[in-house]
N, C-alpha and C positions, 0 to 999 in steps of 0.2 A: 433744434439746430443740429446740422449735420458734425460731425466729429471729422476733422482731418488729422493726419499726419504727413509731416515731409518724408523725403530721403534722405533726411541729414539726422533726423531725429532717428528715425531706425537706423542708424548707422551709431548713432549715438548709444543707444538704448543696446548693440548686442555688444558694443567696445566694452560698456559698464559692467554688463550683465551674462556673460555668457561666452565661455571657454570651448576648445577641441578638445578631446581626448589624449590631446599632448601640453593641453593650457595655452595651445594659441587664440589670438583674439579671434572669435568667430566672424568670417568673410560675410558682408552687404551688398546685394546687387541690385537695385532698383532702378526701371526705364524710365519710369514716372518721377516726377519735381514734388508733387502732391498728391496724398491717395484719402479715399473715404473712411473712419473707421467705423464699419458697421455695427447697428444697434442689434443684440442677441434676435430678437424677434424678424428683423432683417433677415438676418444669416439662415433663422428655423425656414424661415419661405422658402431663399433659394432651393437650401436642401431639398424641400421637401417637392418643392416641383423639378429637380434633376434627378432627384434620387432612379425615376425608373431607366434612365441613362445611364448611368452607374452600371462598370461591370459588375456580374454578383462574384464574390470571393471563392464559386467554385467555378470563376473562371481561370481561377489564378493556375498557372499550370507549370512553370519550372524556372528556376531561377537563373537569371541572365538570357529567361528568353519574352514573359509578362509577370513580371511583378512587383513590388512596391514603387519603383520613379513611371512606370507607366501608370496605375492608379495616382498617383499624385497629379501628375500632367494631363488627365482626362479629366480629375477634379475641376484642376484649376482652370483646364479649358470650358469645362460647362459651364462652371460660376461666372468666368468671363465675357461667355456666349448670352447668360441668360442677363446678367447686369448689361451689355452694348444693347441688347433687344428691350429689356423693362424701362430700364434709366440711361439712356443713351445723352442725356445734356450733362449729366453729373458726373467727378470727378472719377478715375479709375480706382476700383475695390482693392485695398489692402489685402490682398492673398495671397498667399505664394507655396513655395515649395523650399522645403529644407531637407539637408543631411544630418546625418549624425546618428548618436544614439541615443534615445530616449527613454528613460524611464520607466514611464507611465506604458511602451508599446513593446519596447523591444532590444532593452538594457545591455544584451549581450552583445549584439552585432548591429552593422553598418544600415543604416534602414531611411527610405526618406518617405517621408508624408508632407502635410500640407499643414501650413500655417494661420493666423486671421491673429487681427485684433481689434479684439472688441471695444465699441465706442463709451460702452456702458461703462467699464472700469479700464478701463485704456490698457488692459492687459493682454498675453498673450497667449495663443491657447491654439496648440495641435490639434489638427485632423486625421484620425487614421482613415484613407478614402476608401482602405479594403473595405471597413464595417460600413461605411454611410446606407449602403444598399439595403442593410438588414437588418441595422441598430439603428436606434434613436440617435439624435445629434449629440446628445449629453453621454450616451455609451461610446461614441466615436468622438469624443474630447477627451483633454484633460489640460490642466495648465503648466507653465513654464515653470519646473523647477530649480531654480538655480541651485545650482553644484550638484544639481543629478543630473542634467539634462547635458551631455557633451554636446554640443551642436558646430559642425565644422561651416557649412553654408545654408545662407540664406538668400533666394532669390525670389522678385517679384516683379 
C-alpha cells in the first residue's frame, strides 16, 4: 500500500517539531493537496538511476555563484523528472528543498539541501545533493534532529 501525506500534516508535523535559529515556527510550502511517501528502496532506485545527472561536487565552484540551493533544485528536479516519466498516474513525490542549518551537514552556517520522507517510518530525513554523485544514499542522509536541526523553510 502506497504511504501518503497531506500538506496539512507537513505543515503540522514542522509547527510541532521544528524551530529557526531564532525559535520561530519553521515555514511550509506545499503546491500539492497530497504527496507519496516513498518506501526507502523507492527512493535507492531513483538515486541510483539519477545519480549520473548529478553535478559531481567538484563542480561546485563559488559561493553565491553554484552552490548548495542550486544542488538541491537539480536534485529535486531530477527526482521530479524521473517520478512524471516512471509513475506518471501516481500522486506527486514528497520531496523538497529546505533551509537552515543542520547538524548532521553543516551546523555552523546557512545551508540548503533536500528533504524526503520516508514511507517506511514516516520520518524525515535530509539529502545532502552535493554527496549523492559520489556517496552512497545512506552517506548522503541523515535524519531530523529535533533541537539540533534549526530548520527556517521548507518547500515542496
Amino acid at each position: 500500500m502506497v504511504e501518503t501525506v497531506t500538506r496539512t500534516t507537513l505543515k503540522n508535523f514542522a509547527r510541532d517539531k521544528m524551530r529557526d535559529h531564532n525559535g520561530k515556527v519553521t515555514r511550509v510550502r506545499a503546491s500539492d493537496q497530497e504527496m507519496e511517501l516513498p518506501a526507502i528502496t523507492l527512493l535507492r532506485e531513483i538515486v541510483d538511476d539519477i545519480k549520473p545527472n548529478m553535478p559531481s561536487k567538484d563542480e561546485f565552484t563559488k559561493v553565491n555563484f553554484f552552490d548548495c540551493d542550486d544542488y538541491s533544485f537539480i536534485f529535486k528536479g531530477l527526482v521530479s523528472d524521473w517520478y512524471r516519466k516512471k509513475r506518471p498516474n501516481d500522486l506527486p513525490f514528497a520531496i523538497g528543498i529546505a533551509w537552515g542549518y543542520f547538524s548532521s551537514f553543516s551546523p555552523q552556517e546557512f545551508h540548503s539541501l533536500n528533504f524526503v520522507f520516508i514511507g517506511d517510518d514516516r520520518k524525515l530525513r535530509w539529502i545532502e545533493p552535493q554527496m549523492i554523485r559520489e556517496s552512497t544514499l545512506e552517506q548522503a542522509t541523515a535524519r531530523f534532529r529535533k533541537g539540533h536541526d534549526k530548520v527556517s523553510l521548507l518547500i515542496l
